[in-house]
KEKEPA-796140 format. One line per 4 residues: number of its first residue (from 1); their letters; for each residue x negated, y negated, z negated of N, C-alpha, C, O. Coordinates in steps of 0.1 Angstrom, whole numbers, always signed. Layout:
BEGIN
NUM> A> X:Y:Z:X:Y:Z:X:Y:Z:X:Y:Z; ... .
***
This chain:
BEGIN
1> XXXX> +41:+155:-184:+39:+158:-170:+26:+152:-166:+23:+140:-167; +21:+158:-161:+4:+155:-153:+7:+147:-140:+12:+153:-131; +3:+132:-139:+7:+124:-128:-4:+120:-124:-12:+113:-131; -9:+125:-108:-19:+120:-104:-18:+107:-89:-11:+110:-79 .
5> XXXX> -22:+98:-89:-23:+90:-80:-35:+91:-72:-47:+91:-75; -26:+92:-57:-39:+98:-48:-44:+81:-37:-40:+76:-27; -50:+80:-44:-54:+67:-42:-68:+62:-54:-69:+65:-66; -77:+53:-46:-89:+50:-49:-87:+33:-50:-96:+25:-50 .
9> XXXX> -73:+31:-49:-67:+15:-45:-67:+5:-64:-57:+4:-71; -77:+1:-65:-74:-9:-80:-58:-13:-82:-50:-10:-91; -57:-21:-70:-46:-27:-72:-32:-14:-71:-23:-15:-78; -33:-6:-65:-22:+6:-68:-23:+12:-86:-15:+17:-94 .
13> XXXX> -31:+10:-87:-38:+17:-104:-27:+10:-110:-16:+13:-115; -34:-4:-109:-29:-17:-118:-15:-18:-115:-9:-23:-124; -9:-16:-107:+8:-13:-101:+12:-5:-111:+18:-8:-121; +8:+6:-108:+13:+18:-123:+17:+15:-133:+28:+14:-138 .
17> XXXX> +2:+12:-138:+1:+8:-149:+15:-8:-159:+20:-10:-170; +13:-15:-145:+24:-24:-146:+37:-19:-146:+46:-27:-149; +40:-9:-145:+58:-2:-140:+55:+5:-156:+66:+9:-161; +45:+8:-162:+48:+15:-174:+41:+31:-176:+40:+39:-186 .
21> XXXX> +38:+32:-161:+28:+46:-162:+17:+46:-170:+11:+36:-166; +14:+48:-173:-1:+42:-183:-8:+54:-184:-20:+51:-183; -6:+68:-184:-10:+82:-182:-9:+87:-171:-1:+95:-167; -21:+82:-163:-25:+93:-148:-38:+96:-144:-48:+91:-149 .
25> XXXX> -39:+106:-133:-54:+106:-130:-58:+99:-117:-49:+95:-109; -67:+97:-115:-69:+91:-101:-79:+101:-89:-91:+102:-88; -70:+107:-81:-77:+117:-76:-74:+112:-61:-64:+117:-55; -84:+99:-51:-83:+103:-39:-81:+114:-29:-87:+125:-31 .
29> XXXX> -73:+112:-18:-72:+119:-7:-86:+121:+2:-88:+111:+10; -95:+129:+3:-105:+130:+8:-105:+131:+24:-115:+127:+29; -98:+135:+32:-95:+139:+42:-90:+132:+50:-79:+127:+46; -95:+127:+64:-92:+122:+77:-78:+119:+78:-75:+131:+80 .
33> XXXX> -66:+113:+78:-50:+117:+81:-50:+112:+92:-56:+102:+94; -42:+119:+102:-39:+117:+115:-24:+118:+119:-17:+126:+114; -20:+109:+128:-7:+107:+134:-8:+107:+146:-17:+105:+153; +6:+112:+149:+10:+112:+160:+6:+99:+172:+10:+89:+166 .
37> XXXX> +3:+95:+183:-2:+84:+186:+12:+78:+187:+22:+86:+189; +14:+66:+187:+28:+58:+195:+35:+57:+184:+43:+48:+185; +38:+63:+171:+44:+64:+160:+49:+52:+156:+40:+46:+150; +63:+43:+155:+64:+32:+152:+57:+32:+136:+52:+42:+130 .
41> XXXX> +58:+21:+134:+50:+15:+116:+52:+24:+108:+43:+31:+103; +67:+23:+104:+74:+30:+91:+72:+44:+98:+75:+51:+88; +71:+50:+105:+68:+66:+104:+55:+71:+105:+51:+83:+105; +48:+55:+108:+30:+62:+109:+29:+65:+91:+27:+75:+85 .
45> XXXX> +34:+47:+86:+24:+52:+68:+40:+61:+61:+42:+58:+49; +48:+67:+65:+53:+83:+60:+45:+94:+57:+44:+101:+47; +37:+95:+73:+33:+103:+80:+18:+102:+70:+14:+112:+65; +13:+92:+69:+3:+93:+61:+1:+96:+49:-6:+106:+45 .
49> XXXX> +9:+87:+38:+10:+87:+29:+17:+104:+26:+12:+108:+16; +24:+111:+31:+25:+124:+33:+15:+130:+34:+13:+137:+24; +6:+133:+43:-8:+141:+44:-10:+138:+31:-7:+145:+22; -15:+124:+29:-25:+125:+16:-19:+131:+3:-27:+135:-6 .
53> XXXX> -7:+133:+0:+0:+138:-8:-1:+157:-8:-3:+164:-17; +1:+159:+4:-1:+169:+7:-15:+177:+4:-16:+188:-2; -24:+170:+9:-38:+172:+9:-41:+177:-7:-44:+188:-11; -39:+164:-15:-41:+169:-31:-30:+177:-36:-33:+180:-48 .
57> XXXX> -18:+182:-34:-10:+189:-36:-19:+208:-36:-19:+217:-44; -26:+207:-24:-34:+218:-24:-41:+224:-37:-42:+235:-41; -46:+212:-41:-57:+214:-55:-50:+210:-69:-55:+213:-80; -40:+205:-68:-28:+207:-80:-13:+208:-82:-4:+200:-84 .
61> XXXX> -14:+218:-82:-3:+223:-75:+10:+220:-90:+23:+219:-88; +4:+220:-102:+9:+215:-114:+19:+200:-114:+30:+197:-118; +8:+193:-105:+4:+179:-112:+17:+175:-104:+21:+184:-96; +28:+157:-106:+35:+152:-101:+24:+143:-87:+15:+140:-94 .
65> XXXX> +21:+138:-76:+16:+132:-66:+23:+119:-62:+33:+117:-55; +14:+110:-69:+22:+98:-61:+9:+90:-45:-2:+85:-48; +13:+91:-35:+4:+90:-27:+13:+79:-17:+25:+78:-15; +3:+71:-11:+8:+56:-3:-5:+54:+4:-17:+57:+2 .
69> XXXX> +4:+46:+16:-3:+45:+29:+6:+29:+30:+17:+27:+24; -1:+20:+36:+1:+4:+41:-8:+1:+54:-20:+3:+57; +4:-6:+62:-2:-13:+74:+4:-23:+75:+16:-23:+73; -3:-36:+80:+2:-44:+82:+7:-44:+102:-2:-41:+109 .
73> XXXX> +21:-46:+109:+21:-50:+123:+23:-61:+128:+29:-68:+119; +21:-69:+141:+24:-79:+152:+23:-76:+159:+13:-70:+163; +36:-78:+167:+36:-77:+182:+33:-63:+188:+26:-60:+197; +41:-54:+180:+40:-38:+182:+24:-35:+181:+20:-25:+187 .
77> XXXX> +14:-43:+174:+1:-39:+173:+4:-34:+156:+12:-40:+148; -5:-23:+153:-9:-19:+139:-23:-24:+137:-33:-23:+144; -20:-29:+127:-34:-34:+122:-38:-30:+105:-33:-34:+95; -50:-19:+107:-51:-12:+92:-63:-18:+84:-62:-31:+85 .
81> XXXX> -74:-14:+77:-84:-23:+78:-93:-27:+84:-97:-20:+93; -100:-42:+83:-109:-43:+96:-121:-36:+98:-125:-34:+87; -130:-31:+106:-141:-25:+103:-156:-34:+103:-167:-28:+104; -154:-46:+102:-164:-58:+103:-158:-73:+103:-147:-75:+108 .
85> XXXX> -167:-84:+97:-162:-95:+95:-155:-101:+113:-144:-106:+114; -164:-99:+122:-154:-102:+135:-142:-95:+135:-134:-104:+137; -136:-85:+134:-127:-79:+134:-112:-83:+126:-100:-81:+129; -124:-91:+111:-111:-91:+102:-105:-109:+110:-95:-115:+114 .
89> XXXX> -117:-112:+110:-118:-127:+116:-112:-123:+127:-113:-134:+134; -105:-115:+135:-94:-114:+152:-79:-112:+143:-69:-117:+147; -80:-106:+133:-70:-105:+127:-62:-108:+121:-51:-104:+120; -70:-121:+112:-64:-132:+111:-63:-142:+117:-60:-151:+109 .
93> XXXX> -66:-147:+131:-67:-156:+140:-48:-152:+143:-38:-159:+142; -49:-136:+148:-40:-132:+152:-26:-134:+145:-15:-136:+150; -29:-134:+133:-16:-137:+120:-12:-153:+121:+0:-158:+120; -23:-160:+123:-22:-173:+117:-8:-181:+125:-6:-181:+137 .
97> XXXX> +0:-186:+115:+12:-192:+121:+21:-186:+124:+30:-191:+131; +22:-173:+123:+33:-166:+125:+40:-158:+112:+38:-161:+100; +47:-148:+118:+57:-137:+107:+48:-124:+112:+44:-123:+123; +46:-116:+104:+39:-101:+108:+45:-95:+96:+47:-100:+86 .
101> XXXX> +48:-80:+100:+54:-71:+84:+45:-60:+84:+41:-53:+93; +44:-61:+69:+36:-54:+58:+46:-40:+59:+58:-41:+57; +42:-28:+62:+46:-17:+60:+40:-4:+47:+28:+1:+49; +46:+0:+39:+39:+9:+31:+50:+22:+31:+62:+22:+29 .
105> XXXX> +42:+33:+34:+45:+41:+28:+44:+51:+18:+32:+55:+16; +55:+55:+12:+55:+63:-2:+59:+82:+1:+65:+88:+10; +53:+85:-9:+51:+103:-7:+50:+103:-23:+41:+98:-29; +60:+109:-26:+59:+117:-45:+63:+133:-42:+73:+137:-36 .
109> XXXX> +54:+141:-48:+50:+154:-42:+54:+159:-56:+52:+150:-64; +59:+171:-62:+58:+180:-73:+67:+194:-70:+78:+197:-65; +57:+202:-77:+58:+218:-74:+68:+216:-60:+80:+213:-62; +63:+217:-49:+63:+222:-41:+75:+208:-35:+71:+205:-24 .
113> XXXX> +82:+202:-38:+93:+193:-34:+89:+184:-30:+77:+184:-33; +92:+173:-22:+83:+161:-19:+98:+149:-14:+109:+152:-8; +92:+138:-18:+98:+127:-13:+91:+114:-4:+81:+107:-8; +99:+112:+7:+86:+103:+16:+98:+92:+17:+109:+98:+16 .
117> XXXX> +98:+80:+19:+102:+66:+24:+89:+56:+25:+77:+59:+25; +96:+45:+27:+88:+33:+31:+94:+22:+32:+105:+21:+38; +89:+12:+27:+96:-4:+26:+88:-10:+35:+77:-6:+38; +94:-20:+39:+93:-31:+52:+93:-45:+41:+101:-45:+31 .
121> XXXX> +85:-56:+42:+85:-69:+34:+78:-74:+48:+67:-71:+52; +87:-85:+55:+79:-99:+62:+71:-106:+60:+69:-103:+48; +64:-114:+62:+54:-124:+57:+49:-132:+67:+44:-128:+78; +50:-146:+61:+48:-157:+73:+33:-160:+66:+30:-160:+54 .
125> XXXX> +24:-163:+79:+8:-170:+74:+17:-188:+78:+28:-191:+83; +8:-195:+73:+4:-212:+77:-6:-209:+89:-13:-198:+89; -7:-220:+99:-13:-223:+108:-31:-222:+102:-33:-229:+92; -40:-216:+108:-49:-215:+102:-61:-222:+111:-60:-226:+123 .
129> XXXX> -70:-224:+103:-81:-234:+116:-90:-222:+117:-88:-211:+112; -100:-226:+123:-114:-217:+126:-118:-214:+111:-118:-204:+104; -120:-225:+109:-127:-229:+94:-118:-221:+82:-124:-216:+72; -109:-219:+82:-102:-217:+75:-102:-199:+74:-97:-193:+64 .
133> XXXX> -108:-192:+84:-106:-181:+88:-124:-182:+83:-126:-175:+73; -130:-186:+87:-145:-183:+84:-148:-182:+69:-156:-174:+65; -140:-194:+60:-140:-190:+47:-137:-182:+42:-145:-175:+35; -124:-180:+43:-122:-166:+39:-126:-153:+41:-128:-145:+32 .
137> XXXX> -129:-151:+55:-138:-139:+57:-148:-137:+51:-149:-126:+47; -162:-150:+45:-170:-151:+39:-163:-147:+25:-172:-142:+19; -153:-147:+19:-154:-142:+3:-155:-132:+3:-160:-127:-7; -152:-120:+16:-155:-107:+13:-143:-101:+11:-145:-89:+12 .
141> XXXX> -129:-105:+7:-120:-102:+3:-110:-91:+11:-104:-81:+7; -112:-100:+29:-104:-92:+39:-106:-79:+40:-97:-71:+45; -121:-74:+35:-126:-61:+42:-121:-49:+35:-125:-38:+40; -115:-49:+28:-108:-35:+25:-90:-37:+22:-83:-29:+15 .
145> XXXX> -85:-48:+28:-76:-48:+33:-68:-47:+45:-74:-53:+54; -55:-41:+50:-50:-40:+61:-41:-52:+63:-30:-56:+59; -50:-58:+74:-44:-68:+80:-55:-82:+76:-55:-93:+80; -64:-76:+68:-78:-84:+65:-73:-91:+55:-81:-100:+54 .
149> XXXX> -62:-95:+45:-57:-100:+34:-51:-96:+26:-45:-85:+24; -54:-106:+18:-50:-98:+2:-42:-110:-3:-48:-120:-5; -29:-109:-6:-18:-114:-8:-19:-119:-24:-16:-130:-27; -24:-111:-33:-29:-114:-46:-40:-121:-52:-41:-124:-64 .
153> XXXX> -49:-124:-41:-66:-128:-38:-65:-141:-36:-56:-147:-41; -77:-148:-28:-75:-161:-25:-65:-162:-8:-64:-173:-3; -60:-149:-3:-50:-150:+10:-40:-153:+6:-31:-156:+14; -38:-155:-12:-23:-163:-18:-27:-176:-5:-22:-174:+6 .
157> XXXX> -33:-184:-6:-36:-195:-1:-31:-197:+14:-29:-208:+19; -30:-183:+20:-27:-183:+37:-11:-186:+39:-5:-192:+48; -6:-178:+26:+11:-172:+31:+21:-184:+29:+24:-187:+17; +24:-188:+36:+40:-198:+34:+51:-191:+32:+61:-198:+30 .
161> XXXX> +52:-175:+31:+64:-169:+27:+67:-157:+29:+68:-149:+39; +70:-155:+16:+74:-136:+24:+90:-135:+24:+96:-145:+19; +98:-122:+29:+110:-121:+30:+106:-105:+26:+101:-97:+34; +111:-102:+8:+110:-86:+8:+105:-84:-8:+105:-90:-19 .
165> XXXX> +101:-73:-2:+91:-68:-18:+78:-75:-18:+70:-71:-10; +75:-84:-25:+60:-91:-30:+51:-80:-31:+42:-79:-22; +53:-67:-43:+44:-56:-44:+40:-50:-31:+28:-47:-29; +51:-50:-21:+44:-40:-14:+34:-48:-2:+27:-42:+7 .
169> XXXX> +35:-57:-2:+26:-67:+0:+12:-64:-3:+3:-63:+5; +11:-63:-20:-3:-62:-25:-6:-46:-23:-17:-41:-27; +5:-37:-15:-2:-21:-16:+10:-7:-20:+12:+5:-17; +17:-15:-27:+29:-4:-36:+39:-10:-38:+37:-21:-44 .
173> XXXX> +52:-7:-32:+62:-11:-31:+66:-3:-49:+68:+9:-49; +67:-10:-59:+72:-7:-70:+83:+0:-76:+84:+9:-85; +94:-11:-67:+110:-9:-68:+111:+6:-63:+114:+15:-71; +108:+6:-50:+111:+15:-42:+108:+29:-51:+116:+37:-56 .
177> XXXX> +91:+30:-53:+89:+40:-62:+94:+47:-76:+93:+59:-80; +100:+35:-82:+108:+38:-95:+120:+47:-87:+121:+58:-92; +128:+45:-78:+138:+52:-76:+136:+62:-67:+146:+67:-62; +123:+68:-64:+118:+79:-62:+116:+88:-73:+122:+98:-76 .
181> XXXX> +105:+82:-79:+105:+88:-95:+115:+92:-100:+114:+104:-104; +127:+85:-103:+138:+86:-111:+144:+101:-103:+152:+107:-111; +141:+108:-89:+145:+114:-88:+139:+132:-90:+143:+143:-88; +127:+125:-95:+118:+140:-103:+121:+135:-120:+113:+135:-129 .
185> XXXX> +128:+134:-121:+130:+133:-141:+124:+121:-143:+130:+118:-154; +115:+110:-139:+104:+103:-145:+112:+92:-143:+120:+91:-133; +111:+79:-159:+113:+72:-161:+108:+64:-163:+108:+63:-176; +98:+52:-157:+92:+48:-161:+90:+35:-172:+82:+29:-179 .
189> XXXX> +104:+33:-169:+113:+19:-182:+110:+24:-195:+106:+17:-204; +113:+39:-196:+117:+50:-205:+105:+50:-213:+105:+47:-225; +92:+53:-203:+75:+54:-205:+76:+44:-216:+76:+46:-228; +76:+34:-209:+70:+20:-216:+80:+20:-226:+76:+25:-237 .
193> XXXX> +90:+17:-226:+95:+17:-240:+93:+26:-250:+98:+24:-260; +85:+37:-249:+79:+50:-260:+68:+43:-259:+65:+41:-271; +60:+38:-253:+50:+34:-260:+48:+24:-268:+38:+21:-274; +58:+18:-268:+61:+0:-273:+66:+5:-289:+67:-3:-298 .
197> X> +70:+16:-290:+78:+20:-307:+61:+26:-313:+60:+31:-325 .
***
C-alpha cells in the first residue's frame, strides 16, 4: 500500500518512522486551509488536517493520506506559528506559568474514505523571566512551532508537566493514529515486526 504523509513536518516523518512505518512518501499540502472563524480548537485542526488530506487526495487518489494539523490554546486564544521573534516572544510570555493545551488534529484519507479525530494533551510551562524568553527565542527554535515551542528541543527546559499524549505535544498524536490506521487494514506493530525477520 502506497502511504503518503502530507506534511513537510521532520518531526512527523521521524514519528512514522518511530511507530514502524518506514515506507512513505512525503508529499506536502500546498494550499491555503481555511476555517470557519470561531471554530473551537479540536474542530479547527479536524477541519484542517482534513483539507490538507483532502487537497492531496486529489492528486492520489491510489495512495493511503495521513495528514495533521496542531495548535496550541489559552484562554480561548489559538495560537499557530509565530510569524516573528516578537510574536513568538508574546507567546511565550503568554504561556509562561501556566497550563495551555496542545491540540492536533488527524485525517487518514484512502480511496475515497476518510477518518478525522483529534487529541487534546495539557501542558504546564515554569514561570519564565524576560531572559529566559529572550534565550530561547534566540535559538531559533520557536519559529516554526505552534505556540513558539518545541517540547522535544531545548522548550524540554520550559515544561513542568504535561497531562496526555507527549507525541502529540511534539506534532502527532501516535496512539491515536495507530487506531485510525488499524481501521484501513494497516498495522503498524505488524510493519515493524516484518521488517525485524
Amino acid at each position: 500500500m502506497r502511504i503518503i504523509l502530507a506534511s513537510q513536518s521532520p518531526r512527523r516523518r521521524e514519528l512514522l518512522e518511530r511507530m514502524g512505518l518506514s515506507q512513505f512518501e512525503i508529499i506536502p499540502a500546498q494550499g491555503e486551509e481555511r476555517a470557519a472563524p470561531g471554530l473551537a480548537p479540536a474542530r479547527l485542526v479536524e477541519e484542517l488536517s482534513r483539507q490538507k488530506a483532502a487537497e492531496i487526495a486529489q492528486t492520489h487518489a491510489d495512495a493511503l493520506i495521513i495528514a495533521a494539523d496542531t495548535v496550541v490554546s489559552v484562554d480561548d486564544r489559538v495560537l499557530g506559528k509565530p510569524h516573528s521573534r516578537q510574536e513568538a516572544a508574546d507567546m511565550l510570555a503568554l504561556l509562561s506559568g501556566r497550563e495551555h493545551v496542545v491540540y492536533s488534529g488527524l485525517t487518514v484519507w484512502y480511496q475515497g474514505r476518510s477518518m478525522t479525530r483529534h487529541e487534546a494533551t495539557t501542558v504546564r510551562f515554569r514561570p519564565l523571566s524576560a531572559d529566559d524568553i529572550a534565550h530561547y527565542v534566540a535559538t531559533g527554535e520557536p519559529m516554526d512551532k505552534a505556540g513558539a515551542y518545541g517540547i522535544q528541543g531545548y522548550g524540554c527546559t520550559l515544561v513542568e508537566g504535561i497531562s496526555g499524549d507527549y507525541y502529540n505535544v511534539v506534532g502527532l498524536p501516535v496512539c491515536l493514529l495507530a487506531r485510525i490506521l488499524s481501521g484501513f487494514g494497516v498495522d503498524p506493530l505488524a510493519m515493524a515486526a516484518q521488517k525485524e525477520l
